[in-house]
C-alpha positions in Angstrom: 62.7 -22.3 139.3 60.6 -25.4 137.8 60.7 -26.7 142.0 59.2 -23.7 143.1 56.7 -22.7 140.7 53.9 -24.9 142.6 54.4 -23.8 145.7 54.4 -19.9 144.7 51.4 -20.7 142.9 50.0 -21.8 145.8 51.3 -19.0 148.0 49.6 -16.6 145.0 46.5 -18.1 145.4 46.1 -18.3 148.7 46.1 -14.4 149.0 43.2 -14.3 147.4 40.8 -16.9 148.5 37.5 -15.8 147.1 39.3 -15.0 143.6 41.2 -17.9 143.2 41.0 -17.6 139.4 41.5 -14.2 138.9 44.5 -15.0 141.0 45.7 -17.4 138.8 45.4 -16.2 135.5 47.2 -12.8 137.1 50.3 -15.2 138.2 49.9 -17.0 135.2 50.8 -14.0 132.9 53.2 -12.3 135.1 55.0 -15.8 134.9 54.8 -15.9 130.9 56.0 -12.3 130.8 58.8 -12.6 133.3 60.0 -15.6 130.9 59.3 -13.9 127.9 61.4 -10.6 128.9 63.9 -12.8 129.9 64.5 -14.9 126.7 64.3 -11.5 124.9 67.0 -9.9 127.2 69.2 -13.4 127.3 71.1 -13.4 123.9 71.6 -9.2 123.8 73.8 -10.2 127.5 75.2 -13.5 126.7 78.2 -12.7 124.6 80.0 -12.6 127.7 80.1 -14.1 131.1 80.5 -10.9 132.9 77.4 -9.2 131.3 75.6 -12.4 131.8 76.5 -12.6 135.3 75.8 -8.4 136.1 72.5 -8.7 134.3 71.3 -12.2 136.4 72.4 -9.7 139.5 70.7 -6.7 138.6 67.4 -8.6 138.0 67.8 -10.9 141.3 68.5 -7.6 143.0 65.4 -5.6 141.2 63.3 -9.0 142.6 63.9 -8.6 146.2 63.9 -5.1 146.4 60.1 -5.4 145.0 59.6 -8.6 147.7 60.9 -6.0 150.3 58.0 -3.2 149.3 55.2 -6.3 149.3 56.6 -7.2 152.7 56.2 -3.9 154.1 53.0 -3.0 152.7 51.6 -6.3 154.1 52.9 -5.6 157.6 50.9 -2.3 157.7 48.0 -4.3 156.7 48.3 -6.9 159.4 48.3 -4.4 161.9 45.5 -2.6 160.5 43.7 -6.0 160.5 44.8 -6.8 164.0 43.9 -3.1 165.5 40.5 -3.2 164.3 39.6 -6.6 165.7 
């Protein structure tokens, strides 16, 4: 995760070109509270591999389901964008 925080920092920003700090500061503390709720929710799983390995599954799974509602809601924006031009 340390590898790709730069470049989905960038990819954050760049969104929002005008409000590059807003941007940042939003990405910055849905970073920190990602982090945070994981090192909460680590130790209560870890006392097994199995429960440590469901949970890491559930929360990658929870991740691209979210990435999969941006994706479409951004493709009805493009062609919004492109329809108007």
């Amino acid at each position: 995760m340390a590898l790709n925080q730069p470049l989905l920092t960038l990819l954050a920003l760049d969104r929002f070109p005008t409000h590059r700090g807003a941007a940042s500061s939003v990405q910055a503390f849905f970073s920190l509270s990602v982090t945070t709720v994981s090192g909460l929710l680590s130790p209560l799983v870890s006392k097994s591999p199995f429960s440590l390995a469901t949970v890491a599954l559930a929360i990658n799974l929870v991740g691209f389901f979210l990435w999969l509602l941006s994706v479409k809601k951004t493709e009805g924006v493009a062609h919004e964008v492109i329809a108007s031009e």
